[in-house]
N, C-alpha and C positions, 0 to 999 in steps of 0.2 A: 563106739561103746554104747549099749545098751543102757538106757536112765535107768531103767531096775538093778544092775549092778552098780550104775553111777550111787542109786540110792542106799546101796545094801554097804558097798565100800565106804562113803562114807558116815553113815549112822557106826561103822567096827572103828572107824578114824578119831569118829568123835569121844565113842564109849573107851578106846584102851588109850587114847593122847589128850581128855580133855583136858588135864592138868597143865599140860603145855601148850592149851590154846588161850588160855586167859581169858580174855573179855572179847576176843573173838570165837567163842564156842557160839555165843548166843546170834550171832551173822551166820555161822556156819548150820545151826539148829532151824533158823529160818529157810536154807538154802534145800534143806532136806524137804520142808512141805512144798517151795518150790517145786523141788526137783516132783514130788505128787501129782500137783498140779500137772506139770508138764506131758508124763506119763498119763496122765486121765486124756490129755488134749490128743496124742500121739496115738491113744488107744481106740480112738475115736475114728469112725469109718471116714477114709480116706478123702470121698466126693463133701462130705461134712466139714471138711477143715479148709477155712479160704487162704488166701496165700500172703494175708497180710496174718493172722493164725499162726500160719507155718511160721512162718518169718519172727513173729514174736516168742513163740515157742521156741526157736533156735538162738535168738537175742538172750533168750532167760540162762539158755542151757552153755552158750558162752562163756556167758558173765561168771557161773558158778565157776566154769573153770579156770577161769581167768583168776577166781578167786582164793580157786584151793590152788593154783600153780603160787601164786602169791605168798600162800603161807607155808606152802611147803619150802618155798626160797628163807624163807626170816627161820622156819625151825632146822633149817640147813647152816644156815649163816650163823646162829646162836650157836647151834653144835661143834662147827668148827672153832669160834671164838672158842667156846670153854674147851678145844683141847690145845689151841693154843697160849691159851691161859695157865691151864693146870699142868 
């Protein structure tokens, strides 16, 4: 996946489910200027980036996902609870 869709998807994630991220909107609002970052280093001529660069650049880009996999798992889990609740 491309970071510039990684970025676009989730800024639409944040904007139409903020209500449902609580107090992790502002982790996930962070992860966006991350995700910038990342894209500025990624955009960068190739012989320019060293391979400890690379490697942090991929550490960063992980973690995000590690993160939104995370919350997609709780706004899954919440959703099932409420219908087997209601």
């Amino acid at each position: 996946m491309r970071t510039t869709d990684l970025r676009s998807d989730l800024a639409l994630a944040i904007r139409l489910y903020g209500a449902l991220l609580g107090p992790r909107i502002t982790e996930l609002e962070d992860k966006q200027l991350e995700l910038t970052l990342v894209t500025d280093g990624l955009n960068r001529n190739p012989e320019d980036l060293s391979g400890t660069e690379r490697i942090r650049l991929l550490e960063i880009t992980g973690a995000i996902l590690d993160l939104l996999a995370g919350q997609c798992g709780e706004l899954r889990s919440d959703a099932e609870r409420g219908v087997s609740n209601g």
